[in-house]
TORDREN-632156 format. One record per residue: residue number from 1; residue in one letter; chain; x, y, z of N, C-alpha, C, O in turn. Coordinates in nm, 4 decimals. Atoms other than C-alpha are relative to their C-alpha. Last residue first. Example, Ala and Ser with C-alpha at 12.3 -4.5 7.8 and 13.67 -1.06 7.14 Angstrom:
BEGIN
ZATI   num   residuo   cadena       n_px       n_py       n_pz      ca_px      ca_py      ca_pz       c_px       c_py       c_pz       o_px       o_py       o_pz
ZATI     2         S        A    -0.0820    -0.1190    -0.0060     1.3670    -0.1060     0.7140    -0.0770     0.1090     0.0730    -0.0261     0.2198     0.0899
ZATI     1         A        A     0.0890    -0.1190     0.0000     1.2300    -0.4500     0.7800     0.0900     0.1200     0.0000     0.1936     0.1181     0.0665
This chain:
BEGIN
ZATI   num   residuo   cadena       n_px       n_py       n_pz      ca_px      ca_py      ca_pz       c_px       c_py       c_pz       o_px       o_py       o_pz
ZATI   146         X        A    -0.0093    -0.1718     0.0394    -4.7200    10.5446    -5.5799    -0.1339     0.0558     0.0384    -0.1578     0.1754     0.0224
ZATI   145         X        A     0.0769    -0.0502     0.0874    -4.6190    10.2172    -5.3773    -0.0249     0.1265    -0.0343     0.0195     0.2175     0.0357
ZATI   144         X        A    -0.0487     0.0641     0.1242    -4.2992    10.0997    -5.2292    -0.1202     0.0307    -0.1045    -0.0969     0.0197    -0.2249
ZATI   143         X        A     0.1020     0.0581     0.0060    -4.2819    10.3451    -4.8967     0.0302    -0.0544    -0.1535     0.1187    -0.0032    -0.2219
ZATI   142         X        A     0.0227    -0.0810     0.0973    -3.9120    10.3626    -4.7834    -0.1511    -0.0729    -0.0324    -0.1747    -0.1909    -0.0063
ZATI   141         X        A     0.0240    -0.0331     0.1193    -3.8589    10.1772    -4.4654    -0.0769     0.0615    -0.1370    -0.1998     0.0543    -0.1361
ZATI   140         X        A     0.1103    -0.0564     0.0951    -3.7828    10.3140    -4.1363     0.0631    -0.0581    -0.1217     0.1783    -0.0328    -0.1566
ZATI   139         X        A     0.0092    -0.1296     0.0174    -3.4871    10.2053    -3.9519    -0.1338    -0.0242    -0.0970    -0.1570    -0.1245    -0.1645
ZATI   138         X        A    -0.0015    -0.0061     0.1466    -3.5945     9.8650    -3.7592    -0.0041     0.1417    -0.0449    -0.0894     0.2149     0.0053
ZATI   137         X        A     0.0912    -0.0770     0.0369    -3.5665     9.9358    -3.3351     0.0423    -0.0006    -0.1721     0.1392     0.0683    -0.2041
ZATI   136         X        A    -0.0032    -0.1237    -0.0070    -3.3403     9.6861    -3.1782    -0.0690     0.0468    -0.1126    -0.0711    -0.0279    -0.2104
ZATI   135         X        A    -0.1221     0.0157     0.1197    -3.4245     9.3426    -3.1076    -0.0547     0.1559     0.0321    -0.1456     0.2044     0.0995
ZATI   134         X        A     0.0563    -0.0469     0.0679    -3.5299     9.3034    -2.7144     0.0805     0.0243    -0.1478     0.2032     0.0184    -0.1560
ZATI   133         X        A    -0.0636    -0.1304     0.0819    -3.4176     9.0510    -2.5615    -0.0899     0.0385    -0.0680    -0.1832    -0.0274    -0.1137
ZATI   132         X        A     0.0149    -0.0009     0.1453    -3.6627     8.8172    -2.3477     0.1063     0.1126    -0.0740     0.0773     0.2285    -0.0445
ZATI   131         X        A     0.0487    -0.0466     0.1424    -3.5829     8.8384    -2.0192     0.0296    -0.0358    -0.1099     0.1403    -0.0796    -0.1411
ZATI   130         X        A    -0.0997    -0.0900     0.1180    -3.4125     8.6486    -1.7398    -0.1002     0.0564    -0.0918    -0.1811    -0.0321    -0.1199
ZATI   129         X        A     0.0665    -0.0442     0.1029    -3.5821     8.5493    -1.4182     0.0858     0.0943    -0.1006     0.1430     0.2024    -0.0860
ZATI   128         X        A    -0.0533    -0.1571     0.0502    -3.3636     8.4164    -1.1557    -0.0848    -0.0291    -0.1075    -0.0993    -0.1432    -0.1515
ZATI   127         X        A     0.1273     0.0172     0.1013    -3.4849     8.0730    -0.8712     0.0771     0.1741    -0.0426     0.1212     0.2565     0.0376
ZATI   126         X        A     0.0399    -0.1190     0.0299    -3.2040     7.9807    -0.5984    -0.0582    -0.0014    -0.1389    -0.0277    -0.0897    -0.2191
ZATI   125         X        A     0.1133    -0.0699    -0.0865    -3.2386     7.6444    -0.4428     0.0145     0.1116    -0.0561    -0.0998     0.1515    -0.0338
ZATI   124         X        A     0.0059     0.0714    -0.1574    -2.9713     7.4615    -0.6977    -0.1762     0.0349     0.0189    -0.2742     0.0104    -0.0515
ZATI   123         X        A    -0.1107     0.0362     0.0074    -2.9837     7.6960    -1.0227    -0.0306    -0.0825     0.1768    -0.0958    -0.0390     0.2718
ZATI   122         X        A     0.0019     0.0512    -0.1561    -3.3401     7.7420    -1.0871     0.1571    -0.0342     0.0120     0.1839    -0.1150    -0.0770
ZATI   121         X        A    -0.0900     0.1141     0.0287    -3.4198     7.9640    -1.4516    -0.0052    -0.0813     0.1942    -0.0841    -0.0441     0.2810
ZATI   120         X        A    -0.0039    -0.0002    -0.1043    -3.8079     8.1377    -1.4906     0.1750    -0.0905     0.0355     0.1593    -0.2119     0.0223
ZATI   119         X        A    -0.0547     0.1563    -0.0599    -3.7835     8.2674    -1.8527     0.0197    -0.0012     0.2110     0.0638     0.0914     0.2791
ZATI   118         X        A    -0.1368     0.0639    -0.0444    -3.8753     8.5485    -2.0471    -0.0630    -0.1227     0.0715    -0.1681    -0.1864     0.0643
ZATI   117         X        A    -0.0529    -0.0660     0.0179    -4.2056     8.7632    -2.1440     0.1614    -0.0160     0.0720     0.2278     0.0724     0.1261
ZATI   116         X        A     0.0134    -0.0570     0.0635    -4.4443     8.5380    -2.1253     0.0801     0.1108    -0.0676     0.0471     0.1522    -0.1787
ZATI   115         X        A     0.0776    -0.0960    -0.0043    -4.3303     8.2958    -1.9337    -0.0218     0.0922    -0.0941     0.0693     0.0802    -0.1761
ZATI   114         X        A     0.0377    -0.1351     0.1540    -4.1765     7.9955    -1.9887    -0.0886     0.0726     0.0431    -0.1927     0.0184     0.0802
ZATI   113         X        A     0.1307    -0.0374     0.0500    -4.0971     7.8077    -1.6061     0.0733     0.1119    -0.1339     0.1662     0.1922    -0.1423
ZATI   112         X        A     0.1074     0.0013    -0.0918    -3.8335     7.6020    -1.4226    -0.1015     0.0194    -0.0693    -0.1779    -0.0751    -0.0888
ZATI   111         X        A     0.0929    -0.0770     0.0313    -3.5682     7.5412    -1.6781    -0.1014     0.0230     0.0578    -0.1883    -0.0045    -0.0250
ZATI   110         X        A     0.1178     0.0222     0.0335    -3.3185     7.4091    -1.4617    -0.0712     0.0849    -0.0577    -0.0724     0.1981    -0.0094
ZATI   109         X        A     0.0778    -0.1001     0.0589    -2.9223     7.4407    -1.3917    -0.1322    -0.0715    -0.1009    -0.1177    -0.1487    -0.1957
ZATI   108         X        A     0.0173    -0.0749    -0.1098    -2.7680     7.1686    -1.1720    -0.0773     0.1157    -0.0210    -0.1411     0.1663     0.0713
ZATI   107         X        A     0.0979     0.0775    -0.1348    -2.6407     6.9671    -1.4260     0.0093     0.1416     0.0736     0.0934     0.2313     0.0683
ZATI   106         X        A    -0.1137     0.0557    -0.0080    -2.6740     7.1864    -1.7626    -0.0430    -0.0524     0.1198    -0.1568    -0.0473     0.1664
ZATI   105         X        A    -0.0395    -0.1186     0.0945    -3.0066     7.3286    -1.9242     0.1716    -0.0663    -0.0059     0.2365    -0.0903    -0.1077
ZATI   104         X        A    -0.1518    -0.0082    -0.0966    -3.2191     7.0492    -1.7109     0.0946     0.0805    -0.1664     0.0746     0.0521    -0.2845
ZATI   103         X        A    -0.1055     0.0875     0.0289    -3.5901     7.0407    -1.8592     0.1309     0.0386     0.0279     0.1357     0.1613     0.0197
ZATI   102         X        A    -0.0208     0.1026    -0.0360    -3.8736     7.1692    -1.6698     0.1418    -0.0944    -0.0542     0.1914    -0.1913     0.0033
ZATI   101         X        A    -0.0386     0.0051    -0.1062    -4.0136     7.3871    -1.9431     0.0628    -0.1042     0.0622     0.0831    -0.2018    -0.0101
ZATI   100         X        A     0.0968    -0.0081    -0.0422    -3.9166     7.2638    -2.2776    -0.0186     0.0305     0.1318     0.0681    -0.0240     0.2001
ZATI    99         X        A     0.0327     0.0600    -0.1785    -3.6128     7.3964    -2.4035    -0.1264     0.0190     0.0065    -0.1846     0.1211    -0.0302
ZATI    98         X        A     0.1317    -0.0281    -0.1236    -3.5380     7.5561    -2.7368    -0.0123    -0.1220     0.0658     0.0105    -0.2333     0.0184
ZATI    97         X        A     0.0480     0.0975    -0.0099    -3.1511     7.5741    -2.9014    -0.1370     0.0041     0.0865    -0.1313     0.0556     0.1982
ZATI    96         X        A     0.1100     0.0244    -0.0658    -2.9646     7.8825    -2.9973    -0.0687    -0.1257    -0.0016    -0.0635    -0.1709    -0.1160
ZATI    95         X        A     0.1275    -0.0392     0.0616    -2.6476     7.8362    -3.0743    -0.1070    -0.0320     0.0568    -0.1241    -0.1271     0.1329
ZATI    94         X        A    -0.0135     0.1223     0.0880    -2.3620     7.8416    -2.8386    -0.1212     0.0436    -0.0647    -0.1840     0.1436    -0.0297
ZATI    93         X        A    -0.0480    -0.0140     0.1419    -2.2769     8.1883    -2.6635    -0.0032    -0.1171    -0.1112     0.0713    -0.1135    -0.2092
ZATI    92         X        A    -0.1550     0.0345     0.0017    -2.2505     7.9700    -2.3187     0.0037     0.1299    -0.1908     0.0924     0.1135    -0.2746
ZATI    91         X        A    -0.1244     0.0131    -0.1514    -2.6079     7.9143    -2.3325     0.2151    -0.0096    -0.0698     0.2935    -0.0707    -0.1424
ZATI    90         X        A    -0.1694     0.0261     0.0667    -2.8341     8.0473    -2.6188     0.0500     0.0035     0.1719     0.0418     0.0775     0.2699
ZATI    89         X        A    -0.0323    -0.0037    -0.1056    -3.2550     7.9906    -2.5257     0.1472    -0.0421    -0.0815     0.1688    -0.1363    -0.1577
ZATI    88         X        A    -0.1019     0.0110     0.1136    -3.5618     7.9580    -2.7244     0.1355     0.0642     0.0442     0.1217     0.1862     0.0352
ZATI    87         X        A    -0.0983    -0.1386     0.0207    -3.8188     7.9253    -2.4877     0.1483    -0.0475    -0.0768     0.2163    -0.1500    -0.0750
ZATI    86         X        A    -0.1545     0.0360     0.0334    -4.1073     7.6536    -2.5609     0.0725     0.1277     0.0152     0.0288     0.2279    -0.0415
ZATI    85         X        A    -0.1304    -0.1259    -0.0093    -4.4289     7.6591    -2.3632     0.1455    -0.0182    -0.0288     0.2289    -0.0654     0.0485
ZATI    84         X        A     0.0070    -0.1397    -0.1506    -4.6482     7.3814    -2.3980     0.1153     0.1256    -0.0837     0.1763     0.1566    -0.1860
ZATI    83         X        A     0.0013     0.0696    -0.1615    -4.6323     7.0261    -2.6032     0.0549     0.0927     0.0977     0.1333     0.0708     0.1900
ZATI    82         X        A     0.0774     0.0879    -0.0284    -4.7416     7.1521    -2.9629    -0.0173    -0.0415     0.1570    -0.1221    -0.0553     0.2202
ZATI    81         X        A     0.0058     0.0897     0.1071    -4.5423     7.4811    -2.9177    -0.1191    -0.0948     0.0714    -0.1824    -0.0799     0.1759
ZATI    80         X        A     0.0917     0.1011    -0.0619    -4.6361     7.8418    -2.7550     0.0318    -0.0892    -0.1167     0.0179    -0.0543    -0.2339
ZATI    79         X        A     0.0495     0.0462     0.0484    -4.3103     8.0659    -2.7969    -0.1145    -0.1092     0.0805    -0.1008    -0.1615     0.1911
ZATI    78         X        A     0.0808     0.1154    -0.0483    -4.0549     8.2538    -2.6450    -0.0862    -0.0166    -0.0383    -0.1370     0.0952    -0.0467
ZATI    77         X        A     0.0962    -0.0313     0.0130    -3.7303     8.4550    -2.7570    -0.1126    -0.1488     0.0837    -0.0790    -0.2559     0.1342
ZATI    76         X        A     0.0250    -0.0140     0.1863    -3.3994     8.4501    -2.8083    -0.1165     0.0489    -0.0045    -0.1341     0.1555    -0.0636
ZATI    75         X        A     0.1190    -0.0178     0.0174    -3.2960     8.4919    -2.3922    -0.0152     0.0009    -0.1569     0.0605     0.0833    -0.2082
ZATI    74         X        A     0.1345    -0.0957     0.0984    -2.9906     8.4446    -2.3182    -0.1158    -0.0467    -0.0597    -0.1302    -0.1593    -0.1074
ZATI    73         X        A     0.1192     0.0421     0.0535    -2.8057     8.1984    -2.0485    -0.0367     0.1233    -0.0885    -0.0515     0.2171    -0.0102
ZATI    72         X        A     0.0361    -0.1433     0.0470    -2.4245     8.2418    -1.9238    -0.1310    -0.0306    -0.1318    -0.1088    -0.0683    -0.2469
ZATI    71         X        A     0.0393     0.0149     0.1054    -2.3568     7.8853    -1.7498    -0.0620     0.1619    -0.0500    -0.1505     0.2095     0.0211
ZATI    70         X        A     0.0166    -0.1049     0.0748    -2.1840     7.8238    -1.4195    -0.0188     0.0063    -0.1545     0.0670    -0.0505    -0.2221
ZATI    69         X        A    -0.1240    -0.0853     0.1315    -2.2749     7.4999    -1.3402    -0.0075     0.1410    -0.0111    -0.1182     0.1926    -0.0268
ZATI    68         X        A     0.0709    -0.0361     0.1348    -2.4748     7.3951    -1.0173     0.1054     0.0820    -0.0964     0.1844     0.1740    -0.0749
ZATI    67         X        A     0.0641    -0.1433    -0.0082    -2.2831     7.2425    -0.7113    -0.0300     0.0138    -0.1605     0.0194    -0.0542    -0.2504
ZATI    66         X        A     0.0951     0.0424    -0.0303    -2.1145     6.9124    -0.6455    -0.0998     0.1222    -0.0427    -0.2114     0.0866    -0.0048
ZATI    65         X        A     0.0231    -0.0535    -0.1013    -1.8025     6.9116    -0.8333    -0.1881    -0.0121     0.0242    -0.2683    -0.0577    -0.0573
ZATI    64         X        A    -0.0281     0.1478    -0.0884    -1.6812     6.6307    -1.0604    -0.0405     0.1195     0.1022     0.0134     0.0829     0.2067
ZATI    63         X        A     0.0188     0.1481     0.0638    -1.7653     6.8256    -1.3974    -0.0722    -0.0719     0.1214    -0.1821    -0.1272     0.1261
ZATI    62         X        A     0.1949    -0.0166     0.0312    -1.7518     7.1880    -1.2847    -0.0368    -0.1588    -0.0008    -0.1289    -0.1966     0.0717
ZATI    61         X        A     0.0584    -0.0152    -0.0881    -1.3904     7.0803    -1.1760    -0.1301    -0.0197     0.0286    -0.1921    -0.0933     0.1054
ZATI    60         X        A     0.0243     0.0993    -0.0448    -1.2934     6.9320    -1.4844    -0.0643     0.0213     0.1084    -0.1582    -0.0561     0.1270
ZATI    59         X        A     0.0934     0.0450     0.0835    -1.4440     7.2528    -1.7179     0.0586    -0.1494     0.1170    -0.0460    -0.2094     0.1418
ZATI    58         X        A    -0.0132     0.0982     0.0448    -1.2648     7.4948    -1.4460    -0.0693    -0.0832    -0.1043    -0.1647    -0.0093    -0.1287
ZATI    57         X        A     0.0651    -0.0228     0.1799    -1.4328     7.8138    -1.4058     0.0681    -0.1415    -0.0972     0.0479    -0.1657    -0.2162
ZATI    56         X        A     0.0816     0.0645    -0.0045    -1.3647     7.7472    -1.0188    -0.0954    -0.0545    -0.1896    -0.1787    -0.1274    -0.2436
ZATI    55         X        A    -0.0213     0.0760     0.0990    -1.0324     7.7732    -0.9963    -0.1215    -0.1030    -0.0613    -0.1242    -0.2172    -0.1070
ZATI    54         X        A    -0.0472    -0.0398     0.1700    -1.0458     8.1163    -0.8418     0.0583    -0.1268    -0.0907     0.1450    -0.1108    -0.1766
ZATI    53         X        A     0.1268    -0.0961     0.0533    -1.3341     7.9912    -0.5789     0.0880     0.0284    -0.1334     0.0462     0.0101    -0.2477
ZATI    52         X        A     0.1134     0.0254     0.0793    -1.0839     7.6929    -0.5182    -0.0862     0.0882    -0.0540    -0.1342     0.0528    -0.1617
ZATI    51         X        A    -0.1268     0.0179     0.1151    -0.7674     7.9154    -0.4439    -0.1223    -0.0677    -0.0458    -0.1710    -0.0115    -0.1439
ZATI    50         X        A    -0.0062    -0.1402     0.0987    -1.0180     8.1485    -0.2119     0.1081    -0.0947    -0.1367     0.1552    -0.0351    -0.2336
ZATI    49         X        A     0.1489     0.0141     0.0420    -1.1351     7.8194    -0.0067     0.0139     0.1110    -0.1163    -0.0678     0.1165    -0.2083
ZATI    48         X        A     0.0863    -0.1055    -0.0774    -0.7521     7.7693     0.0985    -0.1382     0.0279    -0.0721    -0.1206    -0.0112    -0.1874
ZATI    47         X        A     0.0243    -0.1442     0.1237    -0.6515     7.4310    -0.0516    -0.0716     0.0891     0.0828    -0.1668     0.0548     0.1529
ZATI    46         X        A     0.1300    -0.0919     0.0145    -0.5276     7.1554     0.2153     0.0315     0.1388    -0.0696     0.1252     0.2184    -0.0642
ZATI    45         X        A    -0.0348    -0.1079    -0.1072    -0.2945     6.8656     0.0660    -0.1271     0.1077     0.0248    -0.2239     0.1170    -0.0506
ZATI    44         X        A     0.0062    -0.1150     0.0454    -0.3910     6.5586    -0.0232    -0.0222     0.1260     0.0664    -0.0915     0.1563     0.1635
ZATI    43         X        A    -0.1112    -0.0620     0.0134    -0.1973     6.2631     0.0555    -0.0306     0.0937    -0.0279     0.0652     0.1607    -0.0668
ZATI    42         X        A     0.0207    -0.1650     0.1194    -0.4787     6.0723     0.1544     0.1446     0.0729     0.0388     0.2070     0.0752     0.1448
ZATI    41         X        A     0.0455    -0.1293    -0.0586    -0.3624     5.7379     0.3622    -0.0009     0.0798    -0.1211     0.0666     0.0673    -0.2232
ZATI    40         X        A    -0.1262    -0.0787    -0.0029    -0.4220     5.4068     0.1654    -0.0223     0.1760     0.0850    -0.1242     0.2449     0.0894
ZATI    39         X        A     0.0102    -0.1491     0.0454    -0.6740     5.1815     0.2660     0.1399     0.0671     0.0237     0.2254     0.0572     0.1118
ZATI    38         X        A     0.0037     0.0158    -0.0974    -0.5524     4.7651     0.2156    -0.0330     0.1449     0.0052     0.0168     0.1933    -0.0964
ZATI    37         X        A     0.0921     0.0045    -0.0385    -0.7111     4.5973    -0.0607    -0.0389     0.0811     0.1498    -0.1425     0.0814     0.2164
ZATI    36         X        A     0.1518    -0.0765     0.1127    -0.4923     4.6555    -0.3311    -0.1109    -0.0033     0.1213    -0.2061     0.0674     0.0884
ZATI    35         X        A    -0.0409    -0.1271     0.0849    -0.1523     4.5532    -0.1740    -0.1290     0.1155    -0.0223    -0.1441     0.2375    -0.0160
ZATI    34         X        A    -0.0291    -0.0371    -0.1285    -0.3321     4.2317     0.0322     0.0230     0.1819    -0.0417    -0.0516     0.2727    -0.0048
ZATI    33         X        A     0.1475    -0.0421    -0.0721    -0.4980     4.1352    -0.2519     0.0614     0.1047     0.0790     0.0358     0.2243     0.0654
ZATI    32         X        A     0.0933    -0.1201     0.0806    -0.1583     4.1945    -0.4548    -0.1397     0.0392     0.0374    -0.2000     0.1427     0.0093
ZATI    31         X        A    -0.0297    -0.1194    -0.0152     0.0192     3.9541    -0.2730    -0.0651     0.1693    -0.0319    -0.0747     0.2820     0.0165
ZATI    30         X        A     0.0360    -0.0093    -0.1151    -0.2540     3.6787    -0.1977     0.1114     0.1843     0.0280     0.0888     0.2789     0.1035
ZATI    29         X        A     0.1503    -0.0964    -0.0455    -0.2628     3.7143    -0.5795    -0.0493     0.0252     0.1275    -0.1516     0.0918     0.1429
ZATI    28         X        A    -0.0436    -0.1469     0.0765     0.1055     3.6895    -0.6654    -0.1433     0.0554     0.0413    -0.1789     0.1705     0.0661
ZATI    27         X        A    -0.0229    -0.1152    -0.1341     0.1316     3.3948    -0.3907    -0.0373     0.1175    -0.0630    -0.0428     0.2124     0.0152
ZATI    26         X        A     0.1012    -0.0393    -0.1467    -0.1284     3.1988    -0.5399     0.0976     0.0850     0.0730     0.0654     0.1518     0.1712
ZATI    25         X        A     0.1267    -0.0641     0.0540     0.0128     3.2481    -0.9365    -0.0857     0.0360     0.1494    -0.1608     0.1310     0.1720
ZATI    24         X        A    -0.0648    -0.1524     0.0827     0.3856     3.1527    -0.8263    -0.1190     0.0770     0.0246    -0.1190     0.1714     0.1036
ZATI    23         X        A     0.0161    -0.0564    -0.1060     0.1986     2.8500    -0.6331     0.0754     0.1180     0.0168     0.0946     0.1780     0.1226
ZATI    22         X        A     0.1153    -0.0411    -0.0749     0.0408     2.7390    -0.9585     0.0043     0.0671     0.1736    -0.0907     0.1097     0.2393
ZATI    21         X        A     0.0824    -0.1093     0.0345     0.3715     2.8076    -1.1156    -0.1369     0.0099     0.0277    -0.1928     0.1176     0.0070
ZATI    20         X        A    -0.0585    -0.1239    -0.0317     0.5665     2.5569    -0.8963    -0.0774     0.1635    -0.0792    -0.0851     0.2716    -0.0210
ZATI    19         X        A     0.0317    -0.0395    -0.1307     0.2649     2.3143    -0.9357     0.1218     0.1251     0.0735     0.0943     0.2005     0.1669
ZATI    18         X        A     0.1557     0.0044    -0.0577     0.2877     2.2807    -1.2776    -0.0209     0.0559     0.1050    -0.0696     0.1690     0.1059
ZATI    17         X        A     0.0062    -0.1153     0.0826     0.6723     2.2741    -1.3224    -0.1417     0.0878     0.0252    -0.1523     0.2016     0.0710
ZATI    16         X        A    -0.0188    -0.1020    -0.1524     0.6587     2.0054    -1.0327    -0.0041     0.1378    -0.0998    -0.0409     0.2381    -0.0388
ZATI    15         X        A     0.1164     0.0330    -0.0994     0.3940     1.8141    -1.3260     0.0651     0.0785     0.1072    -0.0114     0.1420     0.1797
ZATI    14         X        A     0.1273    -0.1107    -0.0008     0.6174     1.9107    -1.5830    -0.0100    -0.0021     0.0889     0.0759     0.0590     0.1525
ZATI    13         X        A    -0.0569    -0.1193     0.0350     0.9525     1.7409    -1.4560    -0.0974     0.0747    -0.0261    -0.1010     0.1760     0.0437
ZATI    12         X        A    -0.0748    -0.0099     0.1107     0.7524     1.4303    -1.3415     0.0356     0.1306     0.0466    -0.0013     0.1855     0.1504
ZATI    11         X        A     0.0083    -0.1191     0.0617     0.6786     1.3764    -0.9527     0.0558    -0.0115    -0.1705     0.1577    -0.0784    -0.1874
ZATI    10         X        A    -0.0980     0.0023     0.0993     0.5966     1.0219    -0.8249    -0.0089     0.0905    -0.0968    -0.0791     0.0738    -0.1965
ZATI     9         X        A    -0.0291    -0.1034    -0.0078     0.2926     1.0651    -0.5592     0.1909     0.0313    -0.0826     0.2712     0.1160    -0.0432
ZATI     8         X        A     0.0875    -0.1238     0.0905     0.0926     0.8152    -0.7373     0.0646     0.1469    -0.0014     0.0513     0.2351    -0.0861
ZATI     7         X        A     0.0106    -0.0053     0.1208     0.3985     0.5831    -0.6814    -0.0937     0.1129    -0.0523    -0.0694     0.1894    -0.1456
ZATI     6         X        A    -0.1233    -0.0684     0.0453     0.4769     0.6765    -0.3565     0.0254     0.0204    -0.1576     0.0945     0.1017    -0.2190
ZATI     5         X        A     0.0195    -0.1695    -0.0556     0.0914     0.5940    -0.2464     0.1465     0.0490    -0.0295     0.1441     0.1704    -0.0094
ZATI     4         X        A     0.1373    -0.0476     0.1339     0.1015     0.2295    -0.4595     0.0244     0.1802     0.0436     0.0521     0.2680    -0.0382
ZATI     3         X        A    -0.0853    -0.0358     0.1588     0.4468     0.1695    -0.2712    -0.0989     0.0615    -0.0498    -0.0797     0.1747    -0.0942
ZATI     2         X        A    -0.0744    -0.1703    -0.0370     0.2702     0.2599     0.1014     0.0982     0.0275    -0.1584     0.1501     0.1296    -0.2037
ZATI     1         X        A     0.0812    -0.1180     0.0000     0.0000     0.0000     0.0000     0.0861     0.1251     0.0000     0.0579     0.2342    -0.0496
């Protein structure tokens, strides 16, 4: 009986090859749990509240920060469509594009309400009413009949 059990346990050249790289593979991952799993201290340093306010116009910041975008809204004009009140609405100097009430402009900035004569906007908790532009005054044209 104790030959049969020396025999099964009769190593080839693979076979310890085998088992030396299956216990390559268990230490590399008991190493690397351990590595990866353990919390690292923060290394980050403290920013005075005035270096964030002037780095606030950021595009990653805005991104990953918690607070409502700065966004420079105008007014085109406003309209009754099929499905309510549409205002017609340039952000950032981009082209104009219309918004249904209610719909999010950027994160954090809301179209609240179309009114008649501008726009209700919501940034967070604070609520601003923008106007409608006005176009400027057409010169007089010439009369075309005699």
């Amino acid at each position: 009986m104790l030959a049969t059990m020396l025999r099964a346990a009769d190593f080839s050249a693979p076979r310890l090859v085998q088992y030396t790289a299956l216990l390559a593979a268990l230490a590399g991952v008991v190493t690397w749990s351990s590595l990866l799993l353990t919390p690292a201290e923060s290394q980050t340093p403290a920013v005075a509240p005035q270096v964030l306010a002037a780095r606030s116009d950021s595009p990653a910041l805005q991104w990953f920060a918690n607070q409502p975008s700065t966004v420079e809204i105008k007014v085109s004009g406003v309209m009754a469509g099929a499905r309510g009140a549409v205002a017609i609405l340039r952000l950032n100097d981009g082209p104009p594009r219309s918004f249904l009430a209610g719909e999010q402009l950027t994160p954090g900035v809301r179209l609240a309400a179309v009114e008649a004569d501008g726009v209700l906007i919501e940034r967070g908790a604070e609520q601003s009413r923008i106007k409608v532009s006005k176009l400027a005054d057409s010169p007089p044209l010439p009369r075309l009949t005699r």
